[in-house]
C-alpha positions in Angstrom: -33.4 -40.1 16.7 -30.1 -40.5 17.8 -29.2 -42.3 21.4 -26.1 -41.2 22.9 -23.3 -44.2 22.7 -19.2 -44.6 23.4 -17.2 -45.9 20.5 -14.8 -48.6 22.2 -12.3 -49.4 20.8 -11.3 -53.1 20.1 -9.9 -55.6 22.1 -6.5 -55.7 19.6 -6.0 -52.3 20.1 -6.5 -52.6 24.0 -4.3 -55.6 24.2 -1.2 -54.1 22.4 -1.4 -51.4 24.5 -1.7 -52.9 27.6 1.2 -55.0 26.2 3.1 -52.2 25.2 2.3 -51.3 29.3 3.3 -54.3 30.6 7.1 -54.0 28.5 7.9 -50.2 29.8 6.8 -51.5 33.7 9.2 -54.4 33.3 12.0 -52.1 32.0 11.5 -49.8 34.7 11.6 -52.6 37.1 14.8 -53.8 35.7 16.2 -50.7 35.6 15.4 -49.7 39.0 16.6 -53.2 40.3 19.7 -52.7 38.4 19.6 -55.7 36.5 19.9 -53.5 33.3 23.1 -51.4 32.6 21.6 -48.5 30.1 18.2 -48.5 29.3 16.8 -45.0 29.7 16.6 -44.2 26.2 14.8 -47.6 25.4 12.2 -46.7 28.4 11.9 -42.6 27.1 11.1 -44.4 23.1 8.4 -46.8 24.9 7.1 -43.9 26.7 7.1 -42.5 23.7 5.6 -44.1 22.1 2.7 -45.7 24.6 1.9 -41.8 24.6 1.3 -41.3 20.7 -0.6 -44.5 20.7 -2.9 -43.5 23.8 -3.9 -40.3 21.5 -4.9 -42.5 18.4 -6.6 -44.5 20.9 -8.7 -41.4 22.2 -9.3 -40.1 19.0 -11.5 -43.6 18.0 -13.8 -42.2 21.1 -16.4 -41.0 19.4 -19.4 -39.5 21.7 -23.3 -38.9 20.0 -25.6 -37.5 22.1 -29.7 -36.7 21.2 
């Protein structure tokens, strides 16, 4: 008998991406502020790339129902 259950994934991968998060927010903020000359292309990679790692975080959610 199967019980239904949420893989979650672990606290390393949650913490880089909230890391990875945290740097695109501050580069935004910087950018906005203008305290950075040329930094769209940095802020489109970690957009990027906070966007591929979101799907290989999804696909480790695993659902098993009864």
């Amino acid at each position: 008998m199967l019980y239904g259950f949420k893989y979650k994934p672990s606290v390393n991968i949650r913490s880089k991406y909230l890391e990875l998060l945290q740097t695109l927010l501050d580069a935004e903020d910087d950018v906005i502020n203008g305290r950075v000359g040329s930094m769209t292309e940095s802020i489109n990679e970690l957009r990027e790339s906070l966007e591929n790692k979101k799907k290989r975080v999804s696909k480790f959610n695993i659902s098993i129902t009864q």
